[in-house]
C-alpha positions, 0 to 999 in steps of 0.5 A: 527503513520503516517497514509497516508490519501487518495487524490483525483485525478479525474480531467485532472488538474495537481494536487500536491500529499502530501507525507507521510513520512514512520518510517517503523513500524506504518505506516497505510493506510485504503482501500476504497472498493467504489473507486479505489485507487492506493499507490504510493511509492516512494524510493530517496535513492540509496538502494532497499527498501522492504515493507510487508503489511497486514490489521487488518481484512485480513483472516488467510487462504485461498482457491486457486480456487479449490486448497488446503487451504493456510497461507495469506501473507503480500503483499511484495514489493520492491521499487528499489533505486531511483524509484517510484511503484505504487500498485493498492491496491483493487486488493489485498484488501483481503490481505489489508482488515481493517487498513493495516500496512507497515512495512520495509518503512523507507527511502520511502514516500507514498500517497494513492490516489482516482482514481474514 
């Protein structure tokens, strides 16, 4: 199971990012609400690649400011062929919540990295 560990880049120094290798079923990353964190996903091959991910303790419903009650859903994203994304993971830290699991990630490689 690769677990992506986080790395800290907070200084103006060039800093090397260790990638993580996806299998696209047991990857898992945990999101530290004390700081803000971004997941970098990186494609080097020449088809789109969409990944979905969801944490442990995300809810199963949610209320839509004032709207009608929802299903959560994995957060989903597709990394086009040769292209790095980047997700700024506390922003859907609800979806993410506990440890998240990737699934669909096989051909990518990650790193989660401390921005504060």
């Amino acid at each position: 199971m690769p677990a992506i560990s986080a790395q800290v880049v907070k200084n103006p120094a060039p800093a090397q990012l260790l990638l993580t290798t996806l299998n696209g079923s047991t990857d898992t990353f945990t999101i530290n609400q004390a700081t803000l964190q971004a997941l970098l996903l990186v494609n080097t091959t020449a088809s789109p690649i969409t990944v979905t991910m969801i944490g442990d303790d995300a809810p199963t419903t949610h209320k839509c400011n004032g709207f009608q009650t929802e299903t959560v859903t994995p957060l989903s994203v597709t990394v086009t062929a040769n292209n790095t994304f980047t997700v700024y993971v506390n922003t859907f830290a609800n979806v993410l919540a506990g440890v998240t699991t990737i699934s669909g990630g096989t051909g990518l490689t990650a790193a989660l990295i401390n921005l504060t």
